[in-house]
N, CA and C atoms as an extended XYZ file, in Angstrom:
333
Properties=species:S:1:pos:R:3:atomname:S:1:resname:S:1:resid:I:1 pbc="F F F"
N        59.699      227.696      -63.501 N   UNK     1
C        59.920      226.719      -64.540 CA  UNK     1
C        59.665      225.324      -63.984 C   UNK     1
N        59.291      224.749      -64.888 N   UNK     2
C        59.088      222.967      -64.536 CA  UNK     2
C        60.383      222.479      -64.011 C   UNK     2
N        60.371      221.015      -63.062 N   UNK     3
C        61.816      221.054      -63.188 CA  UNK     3
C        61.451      219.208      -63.261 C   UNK     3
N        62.865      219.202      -64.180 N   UNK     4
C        62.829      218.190      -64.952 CA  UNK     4
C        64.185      217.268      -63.811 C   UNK     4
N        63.252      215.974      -63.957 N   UNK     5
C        64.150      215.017      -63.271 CA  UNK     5
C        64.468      215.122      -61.795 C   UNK     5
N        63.130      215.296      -60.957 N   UNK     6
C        63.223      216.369      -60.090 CA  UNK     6
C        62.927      214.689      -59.472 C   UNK     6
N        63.814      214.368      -57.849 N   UNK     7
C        63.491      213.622      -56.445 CA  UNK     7
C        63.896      214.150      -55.510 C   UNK     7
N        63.147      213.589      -54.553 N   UNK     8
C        62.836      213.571      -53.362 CA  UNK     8
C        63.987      213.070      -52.518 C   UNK     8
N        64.917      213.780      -51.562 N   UNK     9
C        65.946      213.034      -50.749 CA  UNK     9
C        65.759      213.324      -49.699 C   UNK     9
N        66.233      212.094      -48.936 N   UNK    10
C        66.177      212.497      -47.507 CA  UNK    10
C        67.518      212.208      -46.530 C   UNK    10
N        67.655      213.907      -46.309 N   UNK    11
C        68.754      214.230      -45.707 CA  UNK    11
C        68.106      215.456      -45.012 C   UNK    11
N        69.034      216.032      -43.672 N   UNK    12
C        68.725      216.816      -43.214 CA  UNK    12
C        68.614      218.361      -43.843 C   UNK    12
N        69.366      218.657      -44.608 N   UNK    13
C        69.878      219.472      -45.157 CA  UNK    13
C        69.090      219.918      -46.804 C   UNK    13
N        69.215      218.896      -47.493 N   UNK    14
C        68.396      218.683      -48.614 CA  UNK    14
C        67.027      218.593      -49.256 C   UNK    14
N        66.538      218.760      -49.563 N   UNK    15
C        64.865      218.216      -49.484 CA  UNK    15
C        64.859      217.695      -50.781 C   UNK    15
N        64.878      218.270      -51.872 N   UNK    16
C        64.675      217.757      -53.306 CA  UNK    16
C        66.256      218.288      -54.003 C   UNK    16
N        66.201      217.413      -55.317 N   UNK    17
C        67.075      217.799      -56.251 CA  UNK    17
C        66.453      217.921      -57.996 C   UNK    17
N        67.229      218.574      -58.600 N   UNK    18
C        66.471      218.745      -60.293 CA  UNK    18
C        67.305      219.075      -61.123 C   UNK    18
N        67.621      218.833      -62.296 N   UNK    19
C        67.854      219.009      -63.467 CA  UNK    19
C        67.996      220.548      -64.130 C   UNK    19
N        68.977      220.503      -64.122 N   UNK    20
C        68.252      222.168      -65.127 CA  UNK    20
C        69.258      222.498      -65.593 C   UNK    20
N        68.401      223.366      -67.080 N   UNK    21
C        69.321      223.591      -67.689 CA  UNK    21
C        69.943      224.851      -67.592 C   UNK    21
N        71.216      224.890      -67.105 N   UNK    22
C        72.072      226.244      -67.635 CA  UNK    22
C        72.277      227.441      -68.557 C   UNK    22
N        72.253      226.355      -69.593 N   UNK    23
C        72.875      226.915      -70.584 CA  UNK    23
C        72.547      226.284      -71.818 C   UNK    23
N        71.600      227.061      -72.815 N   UNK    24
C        70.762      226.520      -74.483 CA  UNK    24
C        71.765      227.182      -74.793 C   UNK    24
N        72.258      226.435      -76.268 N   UNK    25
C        72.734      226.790      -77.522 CA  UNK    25
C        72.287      226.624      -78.746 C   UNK    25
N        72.139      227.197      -79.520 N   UNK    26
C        71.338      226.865      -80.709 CA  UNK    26
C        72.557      226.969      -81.749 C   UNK    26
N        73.183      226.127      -82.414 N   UNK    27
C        74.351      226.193      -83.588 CA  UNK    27
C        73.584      226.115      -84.758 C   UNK    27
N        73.533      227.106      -85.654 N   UNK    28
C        73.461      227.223      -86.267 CA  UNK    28
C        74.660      227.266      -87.797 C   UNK    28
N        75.115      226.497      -88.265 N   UNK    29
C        76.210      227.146      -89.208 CA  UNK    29
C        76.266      226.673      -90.215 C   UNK    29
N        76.520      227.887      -91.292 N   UNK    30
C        76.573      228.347      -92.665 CA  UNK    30
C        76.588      226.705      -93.300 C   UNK    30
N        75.778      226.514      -94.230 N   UNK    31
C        75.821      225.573      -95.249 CA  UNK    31
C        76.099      224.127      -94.308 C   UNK    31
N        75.388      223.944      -93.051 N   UNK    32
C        75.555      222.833      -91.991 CA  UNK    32
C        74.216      222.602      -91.278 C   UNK    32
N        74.250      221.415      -90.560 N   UNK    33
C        72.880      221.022      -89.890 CA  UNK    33
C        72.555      221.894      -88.592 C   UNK    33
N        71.498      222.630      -88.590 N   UNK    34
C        71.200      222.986      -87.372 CA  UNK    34
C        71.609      222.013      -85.508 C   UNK    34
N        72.405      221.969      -84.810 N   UNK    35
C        72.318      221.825      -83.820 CA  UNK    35
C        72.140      222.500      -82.617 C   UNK    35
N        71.072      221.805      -81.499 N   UNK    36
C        70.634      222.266      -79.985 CA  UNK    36
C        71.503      221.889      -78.818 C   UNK    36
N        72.130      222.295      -78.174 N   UNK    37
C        73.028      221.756      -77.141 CA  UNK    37
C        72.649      222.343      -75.781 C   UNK    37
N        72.336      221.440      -74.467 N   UNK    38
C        71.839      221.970      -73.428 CA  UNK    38
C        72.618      221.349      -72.617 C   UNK    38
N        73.468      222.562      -72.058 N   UNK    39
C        74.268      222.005      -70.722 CA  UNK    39
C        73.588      221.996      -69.460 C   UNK    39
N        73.621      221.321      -68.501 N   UNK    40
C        72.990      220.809      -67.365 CA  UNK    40
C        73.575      220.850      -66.154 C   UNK    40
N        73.133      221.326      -65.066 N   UNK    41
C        73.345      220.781      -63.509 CA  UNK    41
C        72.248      220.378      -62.458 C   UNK    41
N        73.035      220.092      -61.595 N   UNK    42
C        72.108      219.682      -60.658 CA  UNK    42
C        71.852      221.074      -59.635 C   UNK    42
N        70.131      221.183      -59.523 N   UNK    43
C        69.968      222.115      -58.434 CA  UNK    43
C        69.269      221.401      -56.536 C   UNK    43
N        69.655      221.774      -55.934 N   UNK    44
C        68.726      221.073      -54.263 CA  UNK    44
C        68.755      222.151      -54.184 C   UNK    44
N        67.016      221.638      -53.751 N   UNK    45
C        66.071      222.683      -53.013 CA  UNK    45
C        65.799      222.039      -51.132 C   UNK    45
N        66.368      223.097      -50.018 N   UNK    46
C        66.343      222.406      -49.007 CA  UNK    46
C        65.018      222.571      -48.542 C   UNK    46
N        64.727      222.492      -47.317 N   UNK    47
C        63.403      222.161      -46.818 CA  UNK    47
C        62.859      223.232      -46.425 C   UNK    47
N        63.476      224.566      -46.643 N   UNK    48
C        62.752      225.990      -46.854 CA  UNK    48
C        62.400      226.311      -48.237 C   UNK    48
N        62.850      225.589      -49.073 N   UNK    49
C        62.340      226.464      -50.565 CA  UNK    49
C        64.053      226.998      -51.602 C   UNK    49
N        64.648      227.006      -50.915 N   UNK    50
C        65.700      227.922      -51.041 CA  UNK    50
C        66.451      226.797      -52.105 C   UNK    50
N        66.599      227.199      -53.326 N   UNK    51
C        67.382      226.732      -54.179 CA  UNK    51
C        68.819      227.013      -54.830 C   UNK    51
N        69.935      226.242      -54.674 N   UNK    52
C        71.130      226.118      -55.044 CA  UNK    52
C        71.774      225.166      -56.245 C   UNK    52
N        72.197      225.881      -57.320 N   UNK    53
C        72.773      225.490      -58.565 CA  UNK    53
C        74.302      224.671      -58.133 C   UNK    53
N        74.209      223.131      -58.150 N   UNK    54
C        75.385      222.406      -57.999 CA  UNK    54
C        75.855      222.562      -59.177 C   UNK    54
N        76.851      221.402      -59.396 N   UNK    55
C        78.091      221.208      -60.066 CA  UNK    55
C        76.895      220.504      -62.002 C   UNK    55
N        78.135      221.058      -62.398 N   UNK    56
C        78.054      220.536      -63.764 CA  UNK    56
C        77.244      219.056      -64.291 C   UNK    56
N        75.910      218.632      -64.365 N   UNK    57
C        75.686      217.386      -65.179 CA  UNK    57
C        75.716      216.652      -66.098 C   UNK    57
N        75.768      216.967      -67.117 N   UNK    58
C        75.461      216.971      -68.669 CA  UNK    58
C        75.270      217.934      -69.507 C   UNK    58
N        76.199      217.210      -70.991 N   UNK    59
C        75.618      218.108      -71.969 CA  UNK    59
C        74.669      217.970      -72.845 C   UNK    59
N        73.517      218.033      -73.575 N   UNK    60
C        72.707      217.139      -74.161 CA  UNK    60
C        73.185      217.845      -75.750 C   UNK    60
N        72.693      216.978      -76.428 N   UNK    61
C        72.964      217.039      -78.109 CA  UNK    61
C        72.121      216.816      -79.112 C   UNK    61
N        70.895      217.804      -79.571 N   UNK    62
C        70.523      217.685      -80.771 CA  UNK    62
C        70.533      217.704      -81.751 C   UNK    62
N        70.475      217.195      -82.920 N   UNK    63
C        71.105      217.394      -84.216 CA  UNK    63
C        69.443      217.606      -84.619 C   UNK    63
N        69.309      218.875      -85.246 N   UNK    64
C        67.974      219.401      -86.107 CA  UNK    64
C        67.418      218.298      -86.752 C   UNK    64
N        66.016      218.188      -86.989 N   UNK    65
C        65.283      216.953      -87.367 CA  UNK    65
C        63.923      217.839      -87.911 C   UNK    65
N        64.144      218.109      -89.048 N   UNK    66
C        63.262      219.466      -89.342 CA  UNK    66
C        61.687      219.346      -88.839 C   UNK    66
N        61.243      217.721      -89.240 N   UNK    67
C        59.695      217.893      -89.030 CA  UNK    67
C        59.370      216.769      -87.722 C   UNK    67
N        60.203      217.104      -86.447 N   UNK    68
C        60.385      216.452      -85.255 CA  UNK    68
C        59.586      216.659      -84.405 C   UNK    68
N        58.531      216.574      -83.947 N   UNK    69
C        57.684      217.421      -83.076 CA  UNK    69
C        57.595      216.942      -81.558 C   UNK    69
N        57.857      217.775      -80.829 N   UNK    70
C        57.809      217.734      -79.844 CA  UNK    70
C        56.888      218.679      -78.590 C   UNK    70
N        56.585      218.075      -77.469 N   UNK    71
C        55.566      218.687      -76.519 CA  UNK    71
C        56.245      220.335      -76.129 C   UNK    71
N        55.557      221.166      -76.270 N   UNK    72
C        55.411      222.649      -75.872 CA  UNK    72
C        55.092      222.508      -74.348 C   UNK    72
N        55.698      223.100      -73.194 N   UNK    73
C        55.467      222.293      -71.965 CA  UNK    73
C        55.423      224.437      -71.531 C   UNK    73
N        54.347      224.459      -70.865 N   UNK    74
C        54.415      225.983      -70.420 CA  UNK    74
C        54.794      226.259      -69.171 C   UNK    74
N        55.826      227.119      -69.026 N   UNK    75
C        57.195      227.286      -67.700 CA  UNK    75
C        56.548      227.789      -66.551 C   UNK    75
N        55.339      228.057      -66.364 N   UNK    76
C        54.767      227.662      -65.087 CA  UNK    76
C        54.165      226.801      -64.255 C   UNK    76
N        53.311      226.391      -65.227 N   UNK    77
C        52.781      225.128      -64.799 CA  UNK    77
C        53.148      223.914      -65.192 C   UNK    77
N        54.324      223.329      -66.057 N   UNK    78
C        54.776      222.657      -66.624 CA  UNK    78
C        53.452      221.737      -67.353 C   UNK    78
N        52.632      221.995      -67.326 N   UNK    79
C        51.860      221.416      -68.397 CA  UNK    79
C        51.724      221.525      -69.390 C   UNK    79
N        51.892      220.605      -70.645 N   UNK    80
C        51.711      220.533      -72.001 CA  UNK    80
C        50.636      221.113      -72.608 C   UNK    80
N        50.617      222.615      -73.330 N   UNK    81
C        50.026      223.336      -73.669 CA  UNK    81
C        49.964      223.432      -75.480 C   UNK    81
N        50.758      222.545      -75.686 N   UNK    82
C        50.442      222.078      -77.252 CA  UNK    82
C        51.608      221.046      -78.047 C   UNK    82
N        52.174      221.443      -79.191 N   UNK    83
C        53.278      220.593      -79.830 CA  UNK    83
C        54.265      221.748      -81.079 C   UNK    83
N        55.444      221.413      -80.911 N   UNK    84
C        56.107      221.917      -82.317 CA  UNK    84
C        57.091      221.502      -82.865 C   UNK    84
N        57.484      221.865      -83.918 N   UNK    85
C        58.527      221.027      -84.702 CA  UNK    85
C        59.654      221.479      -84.759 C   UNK    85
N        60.809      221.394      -85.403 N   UNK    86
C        62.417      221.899      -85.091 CA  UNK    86
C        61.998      223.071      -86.099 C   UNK    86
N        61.355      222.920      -86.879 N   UNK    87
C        60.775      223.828      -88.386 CA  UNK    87
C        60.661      225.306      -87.561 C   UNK    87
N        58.974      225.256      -86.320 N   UNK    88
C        58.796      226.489      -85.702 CA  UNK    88
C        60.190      226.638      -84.566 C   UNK    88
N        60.898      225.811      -84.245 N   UNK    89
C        61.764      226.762      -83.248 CA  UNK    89
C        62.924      227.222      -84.030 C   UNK    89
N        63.281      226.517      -84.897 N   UNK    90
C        64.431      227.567      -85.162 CA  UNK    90
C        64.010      228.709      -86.116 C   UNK    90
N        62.192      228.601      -87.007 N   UNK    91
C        62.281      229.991      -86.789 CA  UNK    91
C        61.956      230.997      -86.346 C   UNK    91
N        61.547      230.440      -85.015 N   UNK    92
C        61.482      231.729      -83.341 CA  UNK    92
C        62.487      232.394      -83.044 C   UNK    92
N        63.418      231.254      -83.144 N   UNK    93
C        64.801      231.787      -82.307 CA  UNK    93
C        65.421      232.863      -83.986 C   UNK    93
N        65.217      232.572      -84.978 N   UNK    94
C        65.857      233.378      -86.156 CA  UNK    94
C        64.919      234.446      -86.017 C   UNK    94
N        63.704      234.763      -85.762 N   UNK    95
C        62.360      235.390      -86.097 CA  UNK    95
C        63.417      236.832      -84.828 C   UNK    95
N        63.979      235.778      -83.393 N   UNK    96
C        64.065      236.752      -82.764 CA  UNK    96
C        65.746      237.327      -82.866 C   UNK    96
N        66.354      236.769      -83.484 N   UNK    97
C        67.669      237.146      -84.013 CA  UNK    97
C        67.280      238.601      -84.713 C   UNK    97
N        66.387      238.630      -85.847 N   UNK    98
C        66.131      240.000      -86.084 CA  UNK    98
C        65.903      240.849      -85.307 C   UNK    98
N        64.727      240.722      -84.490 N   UNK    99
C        63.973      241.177      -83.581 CA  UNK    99
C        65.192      242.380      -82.802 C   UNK    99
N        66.016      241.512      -82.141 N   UNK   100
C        66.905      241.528      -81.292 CA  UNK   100
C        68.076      242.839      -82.108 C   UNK   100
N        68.850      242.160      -82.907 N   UNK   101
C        69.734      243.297      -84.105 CA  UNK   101
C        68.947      244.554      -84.223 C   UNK   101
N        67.411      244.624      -85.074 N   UNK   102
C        67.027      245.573      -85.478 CA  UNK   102
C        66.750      246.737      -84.041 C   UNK   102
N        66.200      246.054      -82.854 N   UNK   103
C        66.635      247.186      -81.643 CA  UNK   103
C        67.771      247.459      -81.513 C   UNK   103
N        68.536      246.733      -81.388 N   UNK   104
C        69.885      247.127      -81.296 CA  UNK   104
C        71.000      248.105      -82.009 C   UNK   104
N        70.333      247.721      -83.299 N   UNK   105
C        70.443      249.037      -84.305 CA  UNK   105
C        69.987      250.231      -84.337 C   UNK   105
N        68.626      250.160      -84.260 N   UNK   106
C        67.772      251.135      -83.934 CA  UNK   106
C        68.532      251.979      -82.599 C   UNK   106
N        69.157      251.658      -81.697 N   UNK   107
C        69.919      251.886      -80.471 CA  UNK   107
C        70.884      252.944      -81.164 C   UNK   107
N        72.070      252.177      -81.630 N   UNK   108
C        72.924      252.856      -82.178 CA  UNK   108
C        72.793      254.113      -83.486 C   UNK   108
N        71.601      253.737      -83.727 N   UNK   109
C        71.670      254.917      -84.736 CA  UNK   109
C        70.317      256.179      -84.280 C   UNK   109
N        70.329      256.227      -83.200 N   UNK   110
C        69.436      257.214      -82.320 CA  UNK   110
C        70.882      258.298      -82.066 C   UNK   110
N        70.418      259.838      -82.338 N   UNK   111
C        71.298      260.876      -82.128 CA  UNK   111
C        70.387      261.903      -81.319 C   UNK   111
């Protein structure tokens, strides 16, 4: 994954530090505005590669903005590989809410 908010330190021990997110939430609720919430910490990467998830940073807070568009950034190369709006993600993430139930169902009702 890209890593966001990523410097350079110099310490013996340390080599870089970055941003990342933990933990997406997508709130969705009944007859209410879609909100995105991304909790955050800090990760250092020392001067082998070897990466460690610190302490708690931030929480971030979106409030849905239906025709908001924003850069599509692809999790390997972090390069911007196109654009989308709050419109297509929340209905990816609903598209895969089914997705997700109907295996899951399909699970439980296998004899």
């Amino acid at each position: 994954m890209p890593k966001y908010n990523e410097s350079r330190v110099r310490d013996v021990e340390v080599y870089s530090t970055y941003e990342y997110a933990h933990r997406v939430e997508l709130l969705n609720p009944l007859n209410g505005v879609p909100k995105v919430v991304f909790h955050t910490s800090w990760v250092e990467v020392d001067s082998e590669g070897n990466e460690e998830q610190k302490e708690y940073k931030r929480t971030l807070q979106e409030t849905y903005l239906s025709n908001e568009v924003f850069d599509v950034i692809h999790p390997d190369t972090g390069e911007v590989v196109g654009q989308a709006d709050y419109n297509t993600l929340l209905g990816l993430v609903y598209s895969l809410f089914f997705h997700t139930a109907a295996k899951e169902d399909s699970d439980v009702n296998v004899v």
